[in-house]
C-alpha positions as CSV (number, residue, x, y, z in Angstrom):
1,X,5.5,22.7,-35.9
2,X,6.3,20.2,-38.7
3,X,7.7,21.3,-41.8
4,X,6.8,19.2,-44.8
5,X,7.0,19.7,-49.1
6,X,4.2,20.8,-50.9
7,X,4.1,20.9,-54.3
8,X,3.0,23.6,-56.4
9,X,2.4,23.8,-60.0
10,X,2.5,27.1,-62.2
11,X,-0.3,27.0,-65.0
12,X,2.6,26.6,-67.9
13,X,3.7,23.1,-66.5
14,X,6.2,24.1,-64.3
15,X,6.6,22.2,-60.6
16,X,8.3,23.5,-58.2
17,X,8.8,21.7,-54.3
18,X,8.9,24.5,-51.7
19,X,9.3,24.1,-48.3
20,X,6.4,25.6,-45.8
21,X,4.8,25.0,-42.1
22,X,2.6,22.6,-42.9
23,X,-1.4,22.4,-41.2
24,X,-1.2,19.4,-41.0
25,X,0.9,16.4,-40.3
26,X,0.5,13.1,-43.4
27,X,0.3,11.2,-40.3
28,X,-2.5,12.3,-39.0
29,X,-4.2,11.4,-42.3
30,X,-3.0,8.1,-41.8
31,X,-1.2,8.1,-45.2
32,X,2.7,7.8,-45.4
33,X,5.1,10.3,-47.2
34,X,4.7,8.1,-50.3
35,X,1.3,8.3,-51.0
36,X,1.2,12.1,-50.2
37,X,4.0,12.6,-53.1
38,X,1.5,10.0,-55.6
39,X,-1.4,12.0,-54.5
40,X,0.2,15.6,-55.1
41,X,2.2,14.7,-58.4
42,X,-1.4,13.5,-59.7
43,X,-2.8,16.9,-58.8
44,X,0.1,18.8,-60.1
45,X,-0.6,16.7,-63.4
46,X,-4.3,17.6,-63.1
47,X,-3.6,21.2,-62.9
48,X,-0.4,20.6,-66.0
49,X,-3.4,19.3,-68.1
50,X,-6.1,21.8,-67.3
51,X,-3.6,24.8,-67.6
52,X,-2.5,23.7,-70.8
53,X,-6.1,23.4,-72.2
54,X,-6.4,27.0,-70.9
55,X,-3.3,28.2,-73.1
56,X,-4.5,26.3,-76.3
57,X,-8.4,27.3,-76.3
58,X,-6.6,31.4,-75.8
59,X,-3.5,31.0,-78.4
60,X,-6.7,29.6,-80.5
61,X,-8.4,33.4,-79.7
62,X,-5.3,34.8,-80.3
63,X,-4.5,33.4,-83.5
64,X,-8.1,34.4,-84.9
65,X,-7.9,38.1,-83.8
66,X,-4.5,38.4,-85.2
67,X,-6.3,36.7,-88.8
68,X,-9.0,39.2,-88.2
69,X,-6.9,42.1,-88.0
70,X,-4.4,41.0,-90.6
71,X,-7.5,40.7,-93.2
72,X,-8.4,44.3,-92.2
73,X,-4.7,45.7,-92.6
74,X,-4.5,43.9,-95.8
75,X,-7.9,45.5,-97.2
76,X,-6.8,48.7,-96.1
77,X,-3.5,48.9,-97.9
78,X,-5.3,47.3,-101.3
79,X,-7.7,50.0,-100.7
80,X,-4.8,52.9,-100.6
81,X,-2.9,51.8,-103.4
82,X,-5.9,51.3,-105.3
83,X,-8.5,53.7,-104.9
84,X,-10.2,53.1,-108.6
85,X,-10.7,49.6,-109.4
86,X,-11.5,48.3,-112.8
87,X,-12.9,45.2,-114.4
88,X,-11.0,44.5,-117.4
89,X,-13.8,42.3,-118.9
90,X,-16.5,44.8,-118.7
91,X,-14.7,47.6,-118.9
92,X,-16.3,49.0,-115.9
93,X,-14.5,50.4,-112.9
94,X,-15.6,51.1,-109.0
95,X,-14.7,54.0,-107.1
96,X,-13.9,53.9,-103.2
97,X,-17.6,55.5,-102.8
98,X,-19.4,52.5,-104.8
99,X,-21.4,50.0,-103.0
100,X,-19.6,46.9,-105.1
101,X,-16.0,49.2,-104.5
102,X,-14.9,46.1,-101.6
103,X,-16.3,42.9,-103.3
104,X,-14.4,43.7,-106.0
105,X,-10.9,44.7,-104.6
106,X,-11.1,41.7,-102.6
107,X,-11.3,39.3,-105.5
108,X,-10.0,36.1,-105.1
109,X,-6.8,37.1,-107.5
110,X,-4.8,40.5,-107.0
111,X,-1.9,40.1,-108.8
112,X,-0.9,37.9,-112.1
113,X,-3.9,36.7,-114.1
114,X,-6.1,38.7,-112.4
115,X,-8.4,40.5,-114.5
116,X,-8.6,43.7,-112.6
117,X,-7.0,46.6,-113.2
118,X,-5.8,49.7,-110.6
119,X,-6.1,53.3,-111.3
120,X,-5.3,56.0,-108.7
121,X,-8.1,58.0,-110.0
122,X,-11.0,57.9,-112.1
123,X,-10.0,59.9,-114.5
124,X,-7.1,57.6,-115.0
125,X,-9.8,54.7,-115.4
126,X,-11.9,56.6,-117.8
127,X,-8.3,57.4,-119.7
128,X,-7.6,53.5,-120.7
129,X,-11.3,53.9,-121.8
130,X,-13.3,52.2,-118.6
131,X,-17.0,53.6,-117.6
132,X,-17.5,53.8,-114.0
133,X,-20.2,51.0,-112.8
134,X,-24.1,52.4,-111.6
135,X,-23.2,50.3,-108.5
């Protein structure tokens, strides 16, 4: 039985030559050694191409879930360290249980120049004189 290369890529790029029985002979094709090396290192480059396509469109995925999940963690610890939100323009704060509670805790601004205010309870809020909102 001959023995002849065949080449085998690995779907992150990587080509290895491995020696194996080979089915069949390149001769029997009628193509030479050369043009059986072209013809594989054009597949291998095929599969390179596709593979990497593969790892982009799911590091793409990835990189959504892991924005997804970061948004929720975030939201989460705002919602802990500030359990009573208040407005300082109206003078109006939300409670955890109030249906605008999450639109306003995620306000564009959190920090400096923001015009929110955080309270670890109501009473607190209704303390530096805020009313807590109907909504």
């Amino acid at each position: 039985m001959k023995v002849c290369f065949r080449l085998v890529a690995l779907s992150i790029g990587l080509v290895f030559m491995m020696s194996s029985p080979c089915l069949f002979a390149a001769e029997a094709r009628g193509t030479n050694s050369k043009e059986t090396i072209e013809h594989g290192l054009e597949t291998v480059k095929d599969g390179t191409i596709e593979a990497g396509k593969s790892v982009s469109a799911a590091a793409e995925e990835v990189g959504k879930n892991a924005a997804e999940v970061t948004k929720k963690v975030g939201r989460t610890i705002k919602a802990v360290t500030c359990p009573v939100v208040g407005d300082r323009k109206t003078k109006l704060y939300y409670a955890a249980d109030s249906k605008s509670y999450q639109v306003v805790l995620d306000g564009q601004k959190y920090f400096e120049d923001d015009d929110r205010s955080c309270f670890r309870t109501e009473d607190a809020a209704r303390a530096e004189g805020y009313t807590r909102s109907a909504n």
